[in-house]
N, C-alpha and C positions, 0 to 999 in steps of 0.2 A: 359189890365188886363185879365187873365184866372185865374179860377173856378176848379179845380181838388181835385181828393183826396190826402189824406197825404201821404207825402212818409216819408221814414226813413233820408233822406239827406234834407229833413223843419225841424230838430228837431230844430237845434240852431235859426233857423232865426222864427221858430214857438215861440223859448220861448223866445226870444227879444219881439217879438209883443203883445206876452200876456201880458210882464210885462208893459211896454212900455202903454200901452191899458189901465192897473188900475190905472197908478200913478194917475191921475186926480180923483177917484172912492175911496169908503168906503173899498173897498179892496187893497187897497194901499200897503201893506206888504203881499198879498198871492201870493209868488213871489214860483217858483218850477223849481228845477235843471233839470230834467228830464221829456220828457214828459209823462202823463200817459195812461197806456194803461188799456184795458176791458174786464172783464169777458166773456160780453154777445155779438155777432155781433154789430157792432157801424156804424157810417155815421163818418167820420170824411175828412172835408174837406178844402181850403186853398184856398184862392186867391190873388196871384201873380201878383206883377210887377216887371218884369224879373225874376230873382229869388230869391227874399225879398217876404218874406210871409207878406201882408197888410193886413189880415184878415183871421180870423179860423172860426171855427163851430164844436164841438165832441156833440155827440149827442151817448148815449148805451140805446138801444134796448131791451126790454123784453122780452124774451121768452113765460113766462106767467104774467097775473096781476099781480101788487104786488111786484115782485120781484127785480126790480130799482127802482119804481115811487110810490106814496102812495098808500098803500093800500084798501083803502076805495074809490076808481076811478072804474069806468068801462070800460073794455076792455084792448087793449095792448097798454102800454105810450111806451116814450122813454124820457130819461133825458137831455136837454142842460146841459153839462158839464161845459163847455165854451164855450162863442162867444165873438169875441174880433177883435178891428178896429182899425189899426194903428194910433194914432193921427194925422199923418199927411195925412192922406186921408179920416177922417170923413167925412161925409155930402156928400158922392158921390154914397148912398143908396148901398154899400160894405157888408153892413148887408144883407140887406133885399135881394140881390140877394143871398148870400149865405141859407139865409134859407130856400128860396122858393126850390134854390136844392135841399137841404135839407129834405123838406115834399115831394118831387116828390121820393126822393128816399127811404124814408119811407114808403109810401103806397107800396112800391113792398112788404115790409115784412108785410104789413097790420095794420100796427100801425094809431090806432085812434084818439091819442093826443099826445101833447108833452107838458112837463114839464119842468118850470125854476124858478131857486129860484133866487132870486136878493135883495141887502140892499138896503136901503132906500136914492139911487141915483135919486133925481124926473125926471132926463132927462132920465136915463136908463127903469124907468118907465115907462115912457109915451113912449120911441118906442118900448115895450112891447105891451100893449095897440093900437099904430098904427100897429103894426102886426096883431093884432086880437085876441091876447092872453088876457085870464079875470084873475083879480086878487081874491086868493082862499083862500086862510089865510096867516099868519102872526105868527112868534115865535121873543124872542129877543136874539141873538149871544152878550154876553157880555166879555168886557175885562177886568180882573180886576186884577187892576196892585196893587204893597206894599204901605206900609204907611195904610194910615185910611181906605183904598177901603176892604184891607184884615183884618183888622182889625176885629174880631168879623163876618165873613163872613165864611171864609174858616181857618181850621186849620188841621194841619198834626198830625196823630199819631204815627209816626213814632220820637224817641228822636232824635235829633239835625237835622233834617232836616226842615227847614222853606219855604215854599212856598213865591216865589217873584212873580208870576204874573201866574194866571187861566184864561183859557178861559171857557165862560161855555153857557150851554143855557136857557131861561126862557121863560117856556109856560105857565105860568099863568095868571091872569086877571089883574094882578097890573100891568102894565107894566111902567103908570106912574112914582110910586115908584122908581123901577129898573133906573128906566131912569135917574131919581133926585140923586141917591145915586153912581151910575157910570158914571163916565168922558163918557167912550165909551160902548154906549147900540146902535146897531144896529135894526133895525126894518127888521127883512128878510122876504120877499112876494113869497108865491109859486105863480106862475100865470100858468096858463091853454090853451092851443091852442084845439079845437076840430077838426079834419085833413080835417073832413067827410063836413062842413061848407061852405069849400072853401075859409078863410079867409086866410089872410096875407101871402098871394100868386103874388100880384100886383109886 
């Protein structure tokens, strides 16, 4: 296995791997034709075996606070876009060396943390967590599909056009509520890495 940056010729075997990577995961349908690319200078990198992309990392870099990662943080973030682990090579710490890349090559641009938001996957969790990233808050990604869900929920003012299914998000305190009233309420976690720490570098 080698560690490199992306090239333009990982696009197909990159976006195999990613989808490939959620089916098991709460984002099971964030499936994307192309890959994306970044305003701001980015880490984006790939590790191979031969040349099947087994693992990614995109990581966009901030210029100044604020302008990728939340605004109420100090100093310069950078955002985990994606990281993603071919199913068929889990558990051979594929992650964890890409990210340690990852913050080595962060700190040249002087970035203080990294950010990553993730739904409420308890195993993608916890090796959040064994990196050394802290969990920061919490919104809910809801999907709400026809019949009774839209029901009195969502309505269009537009004549003859009817909503079949919204995606939306809920940052209030009910979230119980929310959760009881829709089939699919997601719990999505910012979690935090501080670079300066030294953590989740092993």
């Amino acid at each position: 296995m080698i560690i490199r940056p992306y090239q333009d010729q990982d696009e197909a075997s990159w976006l195999r791997c990613r989808v490939l990577s959620f089916l098991d995961t709460s984002y099971y349908d964030n499936v994307l034709k192309e890959k994306e690319h970044y305003q701001n200078p980015s880490i984006e990198l790939v590790a191979l075996e031969g040349n099947e992309v087994i693992g990614l990392i995109d990581i966009e870099l901030e210029n100044s606070p604020g302008d990728v990662c939340s605004k109420n943080r100090k100093g310069l973030g950078g955002m985990i876009w994606h990281v993603a682990v071919h199913p068929d090579y889990r558990r051979k710490g594929i992650g964890r060396y890409l990210l340690s890349e990852a913050i080595e090559r962060a700190r040249k641009y002087k970035i203080k943390r990294l950010e990553a938001w993730t739904r409420d996957d308890l195993w993608v969790q916890e090796w959040y967590g064994k990196m050394g990233f802290n969990w920061i808050e919490s919104y809910l990604q809801v999907y709400i599909e026809g019949g009774r869900e839209l029901k009195g929920t969502i309505e269009s003012n537009i004549s003859q056009l009817y909503p079949v299914f919204v995606f939306a998000h809920y940052s209030g305190l009910d979230k119980a509520n929310i959760k009881n009233k829709f089939s699919r309420a997601h719990e999505t976690n910012l979690y935090e890495l501080l670079l300066n720490c030294g953590e989740g570098e092993a």
